[in-house]
C-alpha positions as CSV (number, residue, x, y, z in Angstrom):
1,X,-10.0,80.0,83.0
2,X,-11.2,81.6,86.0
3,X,-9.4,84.5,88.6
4,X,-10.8,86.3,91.1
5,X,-9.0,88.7,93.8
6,X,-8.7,91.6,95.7
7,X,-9.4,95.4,94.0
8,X,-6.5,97.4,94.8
9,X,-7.2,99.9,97.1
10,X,-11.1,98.3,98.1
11,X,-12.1,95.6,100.4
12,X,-14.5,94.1,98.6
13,X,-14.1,90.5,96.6
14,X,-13.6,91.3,92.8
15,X,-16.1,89.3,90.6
16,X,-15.0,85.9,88.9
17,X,-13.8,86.9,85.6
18,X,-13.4,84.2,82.8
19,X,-13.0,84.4,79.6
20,X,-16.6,84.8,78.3
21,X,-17.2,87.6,80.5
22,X,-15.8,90.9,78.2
23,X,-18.3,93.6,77.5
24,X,-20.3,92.4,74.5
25,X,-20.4,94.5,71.8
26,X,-23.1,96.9,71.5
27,X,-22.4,98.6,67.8
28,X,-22.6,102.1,67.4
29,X,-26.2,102.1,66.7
30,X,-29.3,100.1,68.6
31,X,-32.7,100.3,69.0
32,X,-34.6,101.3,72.3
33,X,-38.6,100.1,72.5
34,X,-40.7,99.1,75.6
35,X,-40.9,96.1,76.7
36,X,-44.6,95.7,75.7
37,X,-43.9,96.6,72.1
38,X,-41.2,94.2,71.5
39,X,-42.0,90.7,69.9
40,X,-39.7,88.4,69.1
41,X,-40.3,88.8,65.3
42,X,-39.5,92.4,65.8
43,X,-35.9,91.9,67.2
44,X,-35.5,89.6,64.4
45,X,-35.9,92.0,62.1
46,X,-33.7,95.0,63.8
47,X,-30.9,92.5,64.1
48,X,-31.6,92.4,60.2
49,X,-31.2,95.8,59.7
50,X,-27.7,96.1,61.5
51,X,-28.2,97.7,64.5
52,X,-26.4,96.1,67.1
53,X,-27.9,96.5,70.2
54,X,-31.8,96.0,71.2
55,X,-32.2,97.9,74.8
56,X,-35.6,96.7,76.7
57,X,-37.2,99.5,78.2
58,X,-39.8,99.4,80.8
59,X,-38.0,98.4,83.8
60,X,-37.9,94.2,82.8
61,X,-38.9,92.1,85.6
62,X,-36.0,90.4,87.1
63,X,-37.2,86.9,85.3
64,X,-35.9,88.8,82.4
65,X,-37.7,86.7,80.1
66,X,-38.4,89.1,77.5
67,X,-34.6,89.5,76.9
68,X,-34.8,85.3,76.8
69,X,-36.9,85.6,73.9
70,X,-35.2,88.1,72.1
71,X,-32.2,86.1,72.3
72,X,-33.7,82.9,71.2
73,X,-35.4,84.7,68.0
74,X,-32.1,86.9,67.2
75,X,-28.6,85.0,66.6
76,X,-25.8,87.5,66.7
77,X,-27.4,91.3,68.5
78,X,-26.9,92.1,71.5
79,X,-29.9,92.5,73.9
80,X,-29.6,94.7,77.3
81,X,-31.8,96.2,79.7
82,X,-32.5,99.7,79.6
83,X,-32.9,99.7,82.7
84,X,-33.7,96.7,85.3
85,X,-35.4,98.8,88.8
86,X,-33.3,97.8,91.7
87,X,-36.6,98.4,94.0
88,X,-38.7,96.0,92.3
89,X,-36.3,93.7,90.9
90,X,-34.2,91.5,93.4
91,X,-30.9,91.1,92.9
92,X,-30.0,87.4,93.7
93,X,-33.4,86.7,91.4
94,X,-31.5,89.0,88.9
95,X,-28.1,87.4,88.4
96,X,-29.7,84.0,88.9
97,X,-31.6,85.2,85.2
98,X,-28.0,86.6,84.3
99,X,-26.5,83.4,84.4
100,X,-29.4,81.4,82.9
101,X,-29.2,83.5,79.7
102,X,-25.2,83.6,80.0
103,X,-25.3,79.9,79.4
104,X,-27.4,79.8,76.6
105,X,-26.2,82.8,74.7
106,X,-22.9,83.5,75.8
107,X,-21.6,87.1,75.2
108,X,-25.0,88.5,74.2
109,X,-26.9,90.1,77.6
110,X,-25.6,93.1,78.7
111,X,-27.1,94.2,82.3
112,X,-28.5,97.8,82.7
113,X,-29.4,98.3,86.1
114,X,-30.9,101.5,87.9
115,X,-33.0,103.3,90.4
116,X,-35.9,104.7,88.9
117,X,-36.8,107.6,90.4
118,X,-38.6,108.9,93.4
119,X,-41.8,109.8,92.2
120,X,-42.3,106.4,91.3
121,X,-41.1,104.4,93.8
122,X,-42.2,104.4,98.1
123,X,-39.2,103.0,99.4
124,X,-37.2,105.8,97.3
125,X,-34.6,105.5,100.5
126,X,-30.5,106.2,100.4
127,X,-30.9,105.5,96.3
128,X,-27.1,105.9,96.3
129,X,-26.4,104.0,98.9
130,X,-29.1,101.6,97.7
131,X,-27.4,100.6,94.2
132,X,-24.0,100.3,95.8
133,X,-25.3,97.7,97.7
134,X,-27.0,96.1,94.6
135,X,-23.9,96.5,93.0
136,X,-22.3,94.3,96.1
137,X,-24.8,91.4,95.3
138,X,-24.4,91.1,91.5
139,X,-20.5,90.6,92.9
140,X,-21.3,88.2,95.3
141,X,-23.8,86.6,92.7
142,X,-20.9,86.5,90.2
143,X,-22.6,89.2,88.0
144,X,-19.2,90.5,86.3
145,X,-18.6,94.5,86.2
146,X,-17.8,94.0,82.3
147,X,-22.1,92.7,81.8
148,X,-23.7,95.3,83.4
149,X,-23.9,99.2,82.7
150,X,-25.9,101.9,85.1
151,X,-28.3,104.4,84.2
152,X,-26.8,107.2,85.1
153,X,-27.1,111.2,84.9
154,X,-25.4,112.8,87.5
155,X,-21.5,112.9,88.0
156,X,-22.0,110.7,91.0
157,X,-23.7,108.2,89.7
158,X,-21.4,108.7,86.4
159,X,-18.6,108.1,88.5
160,X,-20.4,105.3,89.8
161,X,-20.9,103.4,86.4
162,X,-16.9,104.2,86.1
163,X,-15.5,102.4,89.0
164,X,-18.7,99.5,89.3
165,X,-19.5,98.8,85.6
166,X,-19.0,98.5,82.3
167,X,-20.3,101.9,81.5
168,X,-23.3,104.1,81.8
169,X,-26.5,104.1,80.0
170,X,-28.4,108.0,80.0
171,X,-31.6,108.4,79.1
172,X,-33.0,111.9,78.1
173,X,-30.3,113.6,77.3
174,X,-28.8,115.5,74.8
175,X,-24.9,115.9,73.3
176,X,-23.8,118.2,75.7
177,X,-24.3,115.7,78.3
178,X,-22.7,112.8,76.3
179,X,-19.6,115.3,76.5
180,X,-19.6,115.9,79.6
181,X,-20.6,112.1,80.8
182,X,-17.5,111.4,78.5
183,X,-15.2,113.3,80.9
184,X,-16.7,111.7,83.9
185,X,-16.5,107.8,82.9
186,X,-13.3,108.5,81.1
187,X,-11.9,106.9,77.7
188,X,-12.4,103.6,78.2
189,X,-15.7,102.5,79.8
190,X,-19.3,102.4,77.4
191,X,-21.2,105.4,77.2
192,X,-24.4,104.6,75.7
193,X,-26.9,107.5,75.2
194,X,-30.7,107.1,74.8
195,X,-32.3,109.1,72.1
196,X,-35.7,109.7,70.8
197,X,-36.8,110.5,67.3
198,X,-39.7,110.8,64.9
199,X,-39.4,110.8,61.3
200,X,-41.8,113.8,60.3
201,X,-40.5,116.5,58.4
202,X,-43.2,118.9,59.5
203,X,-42.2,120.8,62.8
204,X,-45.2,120.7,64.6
205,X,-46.5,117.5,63.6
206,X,-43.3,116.1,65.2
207,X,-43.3,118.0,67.9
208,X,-46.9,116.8,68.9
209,X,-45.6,113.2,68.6
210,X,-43.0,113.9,70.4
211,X,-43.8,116.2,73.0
212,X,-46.2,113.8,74.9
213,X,-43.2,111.3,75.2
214,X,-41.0,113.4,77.1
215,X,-43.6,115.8,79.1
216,X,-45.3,112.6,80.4
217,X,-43.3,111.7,82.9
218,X,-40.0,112.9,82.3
219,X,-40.4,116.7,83.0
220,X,-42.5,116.0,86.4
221,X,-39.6,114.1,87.5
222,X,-37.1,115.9,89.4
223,X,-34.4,113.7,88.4
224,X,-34.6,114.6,84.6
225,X,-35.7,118.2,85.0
226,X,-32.6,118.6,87.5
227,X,-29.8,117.6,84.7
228,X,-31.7,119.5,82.4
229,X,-31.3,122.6,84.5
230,X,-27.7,121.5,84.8
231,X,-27.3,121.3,80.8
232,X,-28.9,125.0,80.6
233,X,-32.6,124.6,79.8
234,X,-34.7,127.2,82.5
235,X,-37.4,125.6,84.6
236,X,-40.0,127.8,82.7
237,X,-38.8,125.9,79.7
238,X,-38.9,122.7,81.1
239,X,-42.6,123.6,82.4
240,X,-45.8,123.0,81.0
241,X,-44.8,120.1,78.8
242,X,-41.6,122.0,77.7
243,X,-41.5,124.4,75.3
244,X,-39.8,123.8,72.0
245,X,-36.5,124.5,72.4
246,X,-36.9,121.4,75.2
247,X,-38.9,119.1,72.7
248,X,-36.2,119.7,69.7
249,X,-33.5,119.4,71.7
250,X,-34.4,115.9,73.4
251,X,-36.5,114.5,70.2
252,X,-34.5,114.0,66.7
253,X,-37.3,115.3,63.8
254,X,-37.0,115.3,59.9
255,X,-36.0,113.2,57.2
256,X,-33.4,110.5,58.1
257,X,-30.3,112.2,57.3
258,X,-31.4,115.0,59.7
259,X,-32.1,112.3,62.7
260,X,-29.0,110.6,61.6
261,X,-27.1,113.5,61.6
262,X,-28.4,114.7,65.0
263,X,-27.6,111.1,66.0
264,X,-23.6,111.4,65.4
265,X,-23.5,114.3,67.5
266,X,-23.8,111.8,70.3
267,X,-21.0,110.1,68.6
268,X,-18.5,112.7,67.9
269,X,-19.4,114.0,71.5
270,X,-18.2,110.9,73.0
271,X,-20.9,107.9,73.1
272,X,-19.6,104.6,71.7
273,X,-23.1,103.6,71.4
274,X,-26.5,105.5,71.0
275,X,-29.9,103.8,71.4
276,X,-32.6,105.3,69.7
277,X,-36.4,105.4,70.6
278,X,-38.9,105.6,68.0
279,X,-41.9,107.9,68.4
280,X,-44.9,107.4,68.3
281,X,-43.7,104.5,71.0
282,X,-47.7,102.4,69.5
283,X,-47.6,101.4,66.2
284,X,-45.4,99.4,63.9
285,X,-41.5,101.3,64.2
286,X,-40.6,99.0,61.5
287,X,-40.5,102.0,59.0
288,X,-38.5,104.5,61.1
289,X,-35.8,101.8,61.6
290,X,-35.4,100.9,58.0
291,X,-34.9,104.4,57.0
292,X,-32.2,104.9,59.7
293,X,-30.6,102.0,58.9
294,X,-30.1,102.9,55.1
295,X,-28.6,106.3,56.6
296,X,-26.5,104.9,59.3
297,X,-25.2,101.9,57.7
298,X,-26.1,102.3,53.8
């Protein structure tokens, strides 16, 4: 069955909705990785482990075949973006991939969308502005609200990912945020938090795996380093590569139960979801999943 109609309150035409078009379910727990490091057999053997979610990172190209493969290796997990660029990725070519992988795997694409950020991008222009009117042509392209989230770190684009998605997807962030993201988006819509971690019990061994991963680019991009200074970190932590209160904060060390643990503080802060990120992001993660997934699900 299909409806559409009028928002109340809005002018614009609410999305088609039918009845394969709820959120999807993401599971508490789900793996992050780059698009580059994520073959087939690989999803395979996450959606082994239990996690329910595998979030492509990398900004996918709007073909989205990658997430075509992953669903075609995987049968049941979920597979989302994390996130697709609205600069370089048009949006009629976007939903056109939506629906092709809607058809095939009903239920099982969730949509993460975003701006990137400026340092990164020329035609940085009106970002807001610019993803509200991406937002408009997923509508018009019958991309539902309920199959897409937005990467979001600010309150306006929080409140953004509130009234136009699904949910919100943060990346680089910490508990404190997923608190206060919770407030924004409210008690009902996804909050999915990104995490990194690297399972090394020595300090500073971990921190020079994981240091690298968040100094390069993160802290030389105004958008990160901005909610950081909003979550209390001083620039003169945040430069230099950050100092260590930055790097522990942002980057779960230690045995499993430690990075677990550090991982349910996202939960009991608010997130219904938390992807984590593996570091070193080369190499086989195989091992660092396993050992989470006897934690978080043994």
């Amino acid at each position: 069955m299909t409806t559409e109609g009028i928002d109340p309150g809005s002018s614009r035409v609410a999305p088609a909705v039918t009845e394969t078009t709820k959120t999807p379910d993401l599971g508490t727990y789900g793996i992050w990785r780059g698009a580059a490091g994520l073959p087939p057999e690989l999803g395979t053997a996450i959606e082994k482990l239990g996690f329910g979610t595998i979030w492509i990172g990398g900004s996918p190209r709007a073909d989205l075949r990658i997430a075509e493969k992953l669903l075609d290796a995987t049968e049941h997990i979920t597979v989302a973006t994390g996130i697709v660029n609205i600069w370089s990725s048009p949006a009629a070519e976007v939903a056109e991939s939506y629906h092709r992988l809607e058809a095939a795997h009903p239920g099982r694409f969730l949509l993460g969308v975003g701006v990137g950020h400026p340092e990164a991008t020329g035609d940085y222009t009106k970002p807001y502005a610019s993803l509200v009117s991406y937002l408009d042509e997923l509508d018009e392209a019958q991309v539902p609200e309920s199959r897409r989230v937005l990467a979001a770190l600010g309150p306006k684009v929080l409140k953004l990912s509130a009234d136009r998605a699904a949910g919100a997807h943060p990346y680089l962030t910490i508990p404190e945020h997923t608190a206060e993201a919770r407030e924004i988006l409210g008690p009902s819509k996804i909050l999915a938090p990104e995490h990194k971690v690297v399972l090394e019990t020595d300090p500073e061994k971990a921190r020079a795996i994981g240091r690298p991963a968040v100094a390069n680019p993160y802290l030389y991009l105004r958008n990160y380093t901005s909610n950081l200074e909003r979550l209390g970190f001083a620039p003169e932590e945040l430069a230099n590569e950050g100092n260590d209160r930055v790097i522990d904060a942002l980057v779960a060390r230690g045995t499993a139960k430690s990075i677990a643990d550090r991982l349910r503080e996202h939960v009991a802060a608010g997130a219904d979801h938390v992807a984590i990120q593996a570091l070193p992001a080369e190499g086989d993660p195989l091992a660092t999943y396993e050992a989470l997934a006897a934690e978080l699900f043994g």
